[in-house]
N, C-alpha and C positions, 0 to 999 in steps of 0.2 A: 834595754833590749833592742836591736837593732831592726831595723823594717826589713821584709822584703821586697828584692825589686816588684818593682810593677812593670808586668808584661805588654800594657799597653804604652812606655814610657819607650821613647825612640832608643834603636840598639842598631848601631852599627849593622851595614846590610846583610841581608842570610843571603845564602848563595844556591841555597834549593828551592826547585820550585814544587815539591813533594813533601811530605814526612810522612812516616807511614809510624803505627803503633800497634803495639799488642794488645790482648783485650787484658786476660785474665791476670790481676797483679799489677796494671799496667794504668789502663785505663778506668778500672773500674775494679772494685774490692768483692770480688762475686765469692771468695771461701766460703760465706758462711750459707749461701745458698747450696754451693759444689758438695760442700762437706753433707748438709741435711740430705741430699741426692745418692750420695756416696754411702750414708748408715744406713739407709732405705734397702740399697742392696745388700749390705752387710748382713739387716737385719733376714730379710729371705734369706741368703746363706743361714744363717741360725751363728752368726761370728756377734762378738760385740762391738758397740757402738765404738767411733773413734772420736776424738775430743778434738774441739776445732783448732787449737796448738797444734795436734799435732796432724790434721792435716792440710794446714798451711804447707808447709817444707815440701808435702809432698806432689803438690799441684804442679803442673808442665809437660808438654808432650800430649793434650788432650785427657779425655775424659777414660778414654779403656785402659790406658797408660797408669793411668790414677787408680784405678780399679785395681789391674794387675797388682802391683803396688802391695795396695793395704791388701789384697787378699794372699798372693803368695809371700811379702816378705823378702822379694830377693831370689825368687826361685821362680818360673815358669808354671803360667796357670791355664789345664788343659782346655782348650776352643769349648767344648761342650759342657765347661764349667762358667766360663768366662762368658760367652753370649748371652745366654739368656739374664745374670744379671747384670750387662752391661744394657740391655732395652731395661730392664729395673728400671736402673738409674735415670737414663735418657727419661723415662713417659716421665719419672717423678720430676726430673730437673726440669723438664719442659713444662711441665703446668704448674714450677713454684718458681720461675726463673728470676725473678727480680722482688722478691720477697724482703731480704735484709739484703740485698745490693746496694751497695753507692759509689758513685764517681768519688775518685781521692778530688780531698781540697785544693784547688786553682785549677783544676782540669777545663771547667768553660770556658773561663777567663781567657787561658792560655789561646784553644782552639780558636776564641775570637778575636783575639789577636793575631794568630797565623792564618787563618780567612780575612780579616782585614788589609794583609798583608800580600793576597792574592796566591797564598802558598796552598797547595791542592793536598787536601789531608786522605789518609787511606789506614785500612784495619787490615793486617795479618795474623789473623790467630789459628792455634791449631783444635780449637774446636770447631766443631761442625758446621756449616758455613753458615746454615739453617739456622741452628742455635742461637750463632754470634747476628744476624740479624734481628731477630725474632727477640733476643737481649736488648740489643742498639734502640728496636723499636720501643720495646717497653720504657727504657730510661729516659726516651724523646732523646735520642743521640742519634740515632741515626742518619736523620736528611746532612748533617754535619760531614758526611764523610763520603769521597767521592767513588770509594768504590771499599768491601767489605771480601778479604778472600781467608776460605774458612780452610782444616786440614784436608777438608773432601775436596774441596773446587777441583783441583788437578791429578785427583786419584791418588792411588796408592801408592806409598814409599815418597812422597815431594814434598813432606810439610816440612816445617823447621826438624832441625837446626839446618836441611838443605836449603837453598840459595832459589829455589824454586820458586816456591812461595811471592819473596820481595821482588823477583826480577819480575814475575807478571806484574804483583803492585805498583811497580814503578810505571811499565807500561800502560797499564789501565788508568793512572796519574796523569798520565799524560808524557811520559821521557824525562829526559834529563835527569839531573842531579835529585837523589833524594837520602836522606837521613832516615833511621829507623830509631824507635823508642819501645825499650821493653824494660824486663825484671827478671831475666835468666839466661842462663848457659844456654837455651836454643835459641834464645832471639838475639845475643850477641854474638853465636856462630854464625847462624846465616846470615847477619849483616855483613859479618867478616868474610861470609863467603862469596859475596855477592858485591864484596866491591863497595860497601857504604859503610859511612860513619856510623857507630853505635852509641845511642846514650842511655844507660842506666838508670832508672828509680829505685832507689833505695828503700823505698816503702811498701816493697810486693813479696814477690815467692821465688826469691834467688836459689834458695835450696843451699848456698855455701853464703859465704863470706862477700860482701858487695863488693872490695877491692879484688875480687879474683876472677870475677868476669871477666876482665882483660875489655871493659867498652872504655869510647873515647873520653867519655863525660859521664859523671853521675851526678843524680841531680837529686836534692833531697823532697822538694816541692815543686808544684807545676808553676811557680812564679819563676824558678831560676832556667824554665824551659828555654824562652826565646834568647836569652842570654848563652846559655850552653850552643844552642843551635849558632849563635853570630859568631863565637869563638873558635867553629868549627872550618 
């Protein structure tokens, strides 16, 4: 059985002085908390419960997105149906947010080796910025990262897959060159749209096929992280 690298073993220099990450699928395996949040509403709808298989696939685009989702099916679900159990959800997710949550395996490691390295780490995700805080907090991840921008920060219509999003990350990073790390079709569009390298984890909620992302690098563990980043 072969080792994995180790992140803290010297690798040819990275050229960014940023990476920014997604949260959900990404950083952290939060489905099985999403999904408990998501039957909650279901349940007030008077719909059945959905099985955490199957909503895996369907996580991305935040949390009313996911909603929409499992309650229309594919079809448009009307504002005065959708609201109220989208705060369901939200009171339920917010006071059971880190329940069965865990960071995927080698995620600190990694991070303390790219803060060792003096790389300025940052969070884009398109949950709530509240949320993804308020998450960060509870896992002890958060002093970790130098700035946290959720789907609200910049208002309506800016989150992933637009280029909105990471352009501010990079700024609040501090400029320059920065690399983005996610698990789907919105976090490798806006990388793409925005002008940075994308790197893929294979172990989140791509919703397709990992080779169809179209990122620069996919990585299967957060040990082959600082590696993929120095090949970039």
């Amino acid at each position: 059985m072969s080792e994995r690298p180790n992140p803290s073993t010297s690798f040819p220099s990275i050229r960014f002085g940023a990476v920014g990450f997604d949260l959900n699928g990404t950083l952290l395996d939060t489905a099985p908390d999403i999904a408990h949040a998501l039957n909650r509403a279901l349940q007030v709808a008077g719909r059945p419960a959905l099985r955490l298989e199957d909503v895996r696939p369907m996580i991305g685009g935040g949390a009313k997105k996911l909603l929409a989702r499992a309650l229309g099916g594919g079809q448009r679900v009307p504002d005065d149906e959708l609201e109220p159990l989208y705060a369901e959800l939200l009171d339920h997710y917010r006071a059971h947010i880190a329940v069965e949550t865990r960071a995927f395996d080698g995620l600190e490691r990694a991070l303390d080796a790219l803060a060792a390295r003096g790389i300025r780490l940052g969070v884009a995700t398109n949950k709530l910025e509240s949320l993804a805080i308020h998450l960060l907090q509870q896992m002890g991840l958060a002093g970790r990262f130098d700035c946290i921008v959720g789907g609200d920060t910049l208002g309506t219509g800016r989150a992933k897959p637009r280029p909105d999003m990471l352009h501010h990350l990079a700024q609040r990073c501090g400029g320059g060159a920065m690399a983005f790390v996610g698990d789907s079709a919105f976090d490798v569009k806006a990388a793409q749209a925005a002008d940075m390298p994308a790197i893929a984890v294979s172990f989140g909620y791509p919703g397709m096929a990992i080779g169809e992302l179209g990122a620069d690098r996919v990585i299967d563990h957060y040990d082959e992280l600082l590696p993929a980043l120095a090949a970039l």
